[in-house]
C-alpha positions as CSV (number, residue, x, y, z in Angstrom):
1,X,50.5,-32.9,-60.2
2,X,47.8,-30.6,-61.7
3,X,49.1,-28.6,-64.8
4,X,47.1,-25.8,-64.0
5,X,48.0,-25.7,-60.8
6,X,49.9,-22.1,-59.8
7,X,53.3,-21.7,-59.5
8,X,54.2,-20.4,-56.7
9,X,57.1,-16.7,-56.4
10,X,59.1,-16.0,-53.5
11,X,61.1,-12.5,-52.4
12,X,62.1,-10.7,-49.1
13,X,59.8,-8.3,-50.7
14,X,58.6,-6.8,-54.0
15,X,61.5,-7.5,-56.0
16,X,61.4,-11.0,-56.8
17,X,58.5,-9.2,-58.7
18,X,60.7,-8.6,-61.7
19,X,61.5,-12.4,-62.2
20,X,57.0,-12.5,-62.0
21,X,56.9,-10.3,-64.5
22,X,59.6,-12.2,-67.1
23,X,57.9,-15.4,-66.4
24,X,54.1,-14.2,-67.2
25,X,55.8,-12.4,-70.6
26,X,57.3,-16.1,-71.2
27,X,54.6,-17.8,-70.0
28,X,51.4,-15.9,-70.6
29,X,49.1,-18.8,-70.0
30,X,50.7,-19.8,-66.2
31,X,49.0,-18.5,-63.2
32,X,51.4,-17.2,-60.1
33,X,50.6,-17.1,-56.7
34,X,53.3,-14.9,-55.3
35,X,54.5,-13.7,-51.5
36,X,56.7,-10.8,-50.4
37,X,58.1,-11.3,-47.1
38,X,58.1,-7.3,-46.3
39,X,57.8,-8.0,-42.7
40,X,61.5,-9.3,-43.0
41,X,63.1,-7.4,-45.7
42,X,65.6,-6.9,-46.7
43,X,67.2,-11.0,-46.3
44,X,70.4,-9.5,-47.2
45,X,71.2,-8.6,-43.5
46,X,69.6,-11.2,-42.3
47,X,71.6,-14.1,-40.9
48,X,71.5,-17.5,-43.3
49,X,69.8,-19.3,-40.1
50,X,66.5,-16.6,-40.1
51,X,66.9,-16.8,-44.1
52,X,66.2,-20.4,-43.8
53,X,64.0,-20.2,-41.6
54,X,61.6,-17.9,-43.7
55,X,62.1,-19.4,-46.9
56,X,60.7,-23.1,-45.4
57,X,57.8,-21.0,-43.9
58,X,56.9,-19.2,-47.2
59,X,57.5,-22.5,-49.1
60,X,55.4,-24.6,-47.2
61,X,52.1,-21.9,-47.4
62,X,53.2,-22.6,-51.0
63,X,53.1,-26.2,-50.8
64,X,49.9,-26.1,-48.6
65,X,48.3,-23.9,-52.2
66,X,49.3,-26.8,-54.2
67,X,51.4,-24.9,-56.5
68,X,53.2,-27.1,-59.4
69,X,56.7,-25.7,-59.3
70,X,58.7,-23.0,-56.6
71,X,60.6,-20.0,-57.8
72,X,63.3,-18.5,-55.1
73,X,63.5,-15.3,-56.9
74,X,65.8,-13.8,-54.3
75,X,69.2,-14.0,-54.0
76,X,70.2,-14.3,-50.7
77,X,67.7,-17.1,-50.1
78,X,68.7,-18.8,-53.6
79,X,72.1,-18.5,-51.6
80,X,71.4,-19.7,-48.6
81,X,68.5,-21.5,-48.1
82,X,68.0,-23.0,-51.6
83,X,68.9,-26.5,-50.6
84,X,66.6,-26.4,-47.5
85,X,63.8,-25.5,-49.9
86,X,64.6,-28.1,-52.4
87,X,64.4,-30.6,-49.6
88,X,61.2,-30.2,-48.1
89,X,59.8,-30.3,-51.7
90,X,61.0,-33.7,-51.4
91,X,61.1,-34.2,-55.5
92,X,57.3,-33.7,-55.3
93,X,57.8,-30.6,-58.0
94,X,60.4,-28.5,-59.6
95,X,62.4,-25.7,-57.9
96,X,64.0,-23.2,-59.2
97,X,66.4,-20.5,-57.7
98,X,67.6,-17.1,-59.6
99,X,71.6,-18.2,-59.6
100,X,72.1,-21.9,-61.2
101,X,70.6,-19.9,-64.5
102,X,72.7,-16.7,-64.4
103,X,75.8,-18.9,-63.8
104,X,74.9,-21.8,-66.5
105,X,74.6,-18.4,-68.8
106,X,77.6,-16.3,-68.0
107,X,79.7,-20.1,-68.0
108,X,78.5,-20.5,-72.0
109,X,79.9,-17.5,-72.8
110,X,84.1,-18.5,-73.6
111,X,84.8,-15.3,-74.8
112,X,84.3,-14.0,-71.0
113,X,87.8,-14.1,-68.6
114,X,87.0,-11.8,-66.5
115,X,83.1,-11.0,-64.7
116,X,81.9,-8.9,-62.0
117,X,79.1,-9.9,-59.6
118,X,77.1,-7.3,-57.7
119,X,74.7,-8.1,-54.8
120,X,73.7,-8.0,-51.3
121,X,75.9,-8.4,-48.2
122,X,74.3,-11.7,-47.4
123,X,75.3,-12.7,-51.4
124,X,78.3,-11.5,-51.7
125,X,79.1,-13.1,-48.1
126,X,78.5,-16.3,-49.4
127,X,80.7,-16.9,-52.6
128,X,78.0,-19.0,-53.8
129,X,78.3,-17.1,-57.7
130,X,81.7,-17.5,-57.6
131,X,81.8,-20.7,-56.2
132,X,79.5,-22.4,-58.9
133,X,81.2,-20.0,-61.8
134,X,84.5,-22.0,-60.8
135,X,83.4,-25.5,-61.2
136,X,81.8,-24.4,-64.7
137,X,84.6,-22.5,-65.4
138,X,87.7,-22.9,-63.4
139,X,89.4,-20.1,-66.0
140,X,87.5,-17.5,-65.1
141,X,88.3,-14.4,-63.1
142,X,85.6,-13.3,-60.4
143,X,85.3,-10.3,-58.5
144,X,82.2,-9.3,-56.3
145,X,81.2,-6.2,-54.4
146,X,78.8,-5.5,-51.5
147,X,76.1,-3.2,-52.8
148,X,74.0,-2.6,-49.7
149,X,71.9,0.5,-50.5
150,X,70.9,0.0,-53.8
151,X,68.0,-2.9,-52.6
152,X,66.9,-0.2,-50.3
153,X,67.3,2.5,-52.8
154,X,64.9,1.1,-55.4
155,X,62.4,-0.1,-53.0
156,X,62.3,4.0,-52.5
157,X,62.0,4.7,-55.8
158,X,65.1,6.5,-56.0
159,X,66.2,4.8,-59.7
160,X,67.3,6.8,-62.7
161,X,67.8,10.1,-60.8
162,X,70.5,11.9,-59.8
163,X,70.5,10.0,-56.3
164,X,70.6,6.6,-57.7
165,X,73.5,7.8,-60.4
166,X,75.7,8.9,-58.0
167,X,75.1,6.0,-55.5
168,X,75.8,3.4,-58.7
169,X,78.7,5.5,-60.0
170,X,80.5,5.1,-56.4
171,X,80.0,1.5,-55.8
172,X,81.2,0.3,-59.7
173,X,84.4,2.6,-59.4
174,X,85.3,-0.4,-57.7
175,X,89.0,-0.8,-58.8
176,X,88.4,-4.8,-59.0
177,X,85.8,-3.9,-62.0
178,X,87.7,-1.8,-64.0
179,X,88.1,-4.1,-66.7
180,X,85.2,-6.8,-66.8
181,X,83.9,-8.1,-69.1
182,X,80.4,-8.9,-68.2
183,X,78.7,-7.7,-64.6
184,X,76.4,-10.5,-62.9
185,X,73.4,-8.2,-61.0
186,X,73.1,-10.6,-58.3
187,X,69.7,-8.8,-56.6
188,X,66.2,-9.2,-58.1
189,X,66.0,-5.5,-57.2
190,X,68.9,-4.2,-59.9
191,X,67.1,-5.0,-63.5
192,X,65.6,-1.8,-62.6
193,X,68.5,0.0,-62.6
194,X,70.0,-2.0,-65.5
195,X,70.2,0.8,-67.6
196,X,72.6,2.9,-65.4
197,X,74.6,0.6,-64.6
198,X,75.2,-0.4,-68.5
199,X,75.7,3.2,-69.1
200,X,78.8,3.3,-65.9
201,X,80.6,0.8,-68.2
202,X,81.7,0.7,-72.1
203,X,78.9,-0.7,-74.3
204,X,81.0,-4.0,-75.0
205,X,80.5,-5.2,-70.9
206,X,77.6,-7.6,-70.7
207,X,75.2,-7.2,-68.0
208,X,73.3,-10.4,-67.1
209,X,70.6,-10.2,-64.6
210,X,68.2,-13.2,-63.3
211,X,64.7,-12.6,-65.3
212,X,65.2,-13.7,-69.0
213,X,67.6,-17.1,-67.9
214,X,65.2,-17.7,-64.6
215,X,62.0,-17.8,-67.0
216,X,63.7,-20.0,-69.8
217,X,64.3,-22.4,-66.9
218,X,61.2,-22.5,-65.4
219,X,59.9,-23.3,-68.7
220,X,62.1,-26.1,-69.4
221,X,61.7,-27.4,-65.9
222,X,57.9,-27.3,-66.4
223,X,58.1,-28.8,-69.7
224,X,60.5,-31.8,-68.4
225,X,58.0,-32.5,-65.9
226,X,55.1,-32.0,-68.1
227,X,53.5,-29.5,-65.7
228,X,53.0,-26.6,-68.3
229,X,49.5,-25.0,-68.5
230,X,47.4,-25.1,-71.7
231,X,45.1,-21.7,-70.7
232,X,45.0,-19.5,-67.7
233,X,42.6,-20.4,-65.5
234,X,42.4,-17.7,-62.7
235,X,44.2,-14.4,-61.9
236,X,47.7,-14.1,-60.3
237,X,47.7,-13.8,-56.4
238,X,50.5,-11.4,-54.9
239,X,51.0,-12.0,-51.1
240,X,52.7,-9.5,-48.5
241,X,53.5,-10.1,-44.8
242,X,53.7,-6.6,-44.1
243,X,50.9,-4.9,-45.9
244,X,51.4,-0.9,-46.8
245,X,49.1,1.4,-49.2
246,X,52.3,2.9,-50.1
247,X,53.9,-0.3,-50.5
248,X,51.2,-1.7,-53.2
249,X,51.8,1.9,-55.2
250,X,55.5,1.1,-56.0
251,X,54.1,-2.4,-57.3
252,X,54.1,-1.1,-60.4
253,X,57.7,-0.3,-60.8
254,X,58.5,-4.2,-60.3
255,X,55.8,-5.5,-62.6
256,X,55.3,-3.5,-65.3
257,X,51.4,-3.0,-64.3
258,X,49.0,-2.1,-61.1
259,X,49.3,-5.3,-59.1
260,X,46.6,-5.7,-55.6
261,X,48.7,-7.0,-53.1
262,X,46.8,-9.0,-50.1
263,X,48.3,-8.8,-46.7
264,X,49.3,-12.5,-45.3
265,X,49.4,-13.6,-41.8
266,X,52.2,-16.1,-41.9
267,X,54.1,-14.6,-38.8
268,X,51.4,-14.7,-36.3
């Protein structure tokens, strides 16, 4: 495998875009080639059978690009179809989905008892964060909620406003949460909103979210496999299936800077 190879980014849409942008701050000299699947989104109501289903298509186009490593950076498809993906790579290259590191990060923390996890339906639905916190840390209390609009919500741009406030403040006055210590944000989507939801709780309650722990492990996994670049050698490639001016605009928000997004026929 080719060092400077690209590494290939997955999402339902834009969002995954946020675990892009932690992994070209940690690893300035890496090249991504990444693709939205807008013409599915959101995966979160999506059944884990069509989940699966896109994820091996979108894995395979990356496959077919010769990219040196995979990044699920969505959590309903980290969720559900993460094994699939893992499979069809066959051990041919690393990949990496947004929970294992959240988890390995929350489970190092002893002085934690009690965490809440916030995420999609499809997520949520599938105990997998609670499920893998367990068998780290069989001690540890877990309590999830359904957050279904707030995907949606920042996709809209509606994010540190009074819409988003009051949409936040009436899914954490969940009764279950009201005395966390630490609040998993189980969505790529939500680091945008990190700041109001640290500001719902007292200062002491940790939020972890996937970006910082996803990057550190992509690192590691590229070092292990001695697949880290020495220099960029092209420009990053973002990929939509469902290609909207509009769409491209809110780019931004996700990435930190203007970002062309190329429409891609993979459903035809």
């Amino acid at each position: 495998m080719n060092a400077e190879r690209p590494i290939g980014i997955f999402d339902s849409g834009i969002g995954g875009l946020t675990v892009a942008r932690a992994v070209t701050e940690l690893l300035p000299q890496e090249t991504l080639l990444y693709v939205g699947d807008t013409a599915h989104l959101p995966y979160g109501d999506k059944s884990a059978e069509a989940v699966q289903h896109y994820a091996l298509r979108i894995a395979n186009f990356l496959l077919n690009r010769q990219c040196k490593a995979l990044v699920i950076a969505c959590n309903t498809a980290s969720a559900v179809a993460f094994e699939a993906v893992a499979s069809l790579a066959a051990g041919r290259l690393p990949v990496i989905n947004v929970i294992d590191p959240v988890v390995q990060a929350v489970a190092a923390d002893s002085s934690l008892h009690k965490v809440g996890i916030i995420g999609t339906r499809a997520t949520i639905r599938s105990q997998v964060y609670e499920r893998k916190l367990r068998q780290l840390r069989p001690d540890l209390e877990v309590v999830s909620q359904a957050t279904a609009l707030l995907a949606g919500m920042i996709e809209a741009g509606f994010y540190n406003n009074q819409v988003s406030h009051a949409i936040i403040k009436n899914y954490l006055r969940y009764p279950d949460f009201a005395d966390i210590q630490a609040m998993i944000l189980a969505c790529t989507h939500y680091p945008l909103i990190r700041t109001e939801i640290q500001a719902f709780f007292p200062p002491e309650v940790r939020i972890f979210d996937s970006t910082a722990p996803v990057a550190l492990q992509l690192a590691h996994e590229l070092d292990t496999w001695s697949l880290r670049a020495t220099a960029r050698t092209g420009a990053h490639q973002f990929f939509v299936t469902d290609f909207t001016d509009s769409f491209e605009q809110t780019t931004r928000l996700f990435f930190g800077e203007a970002v062309h997004l190329e429409p891609l026929a993979l459903w035809e």
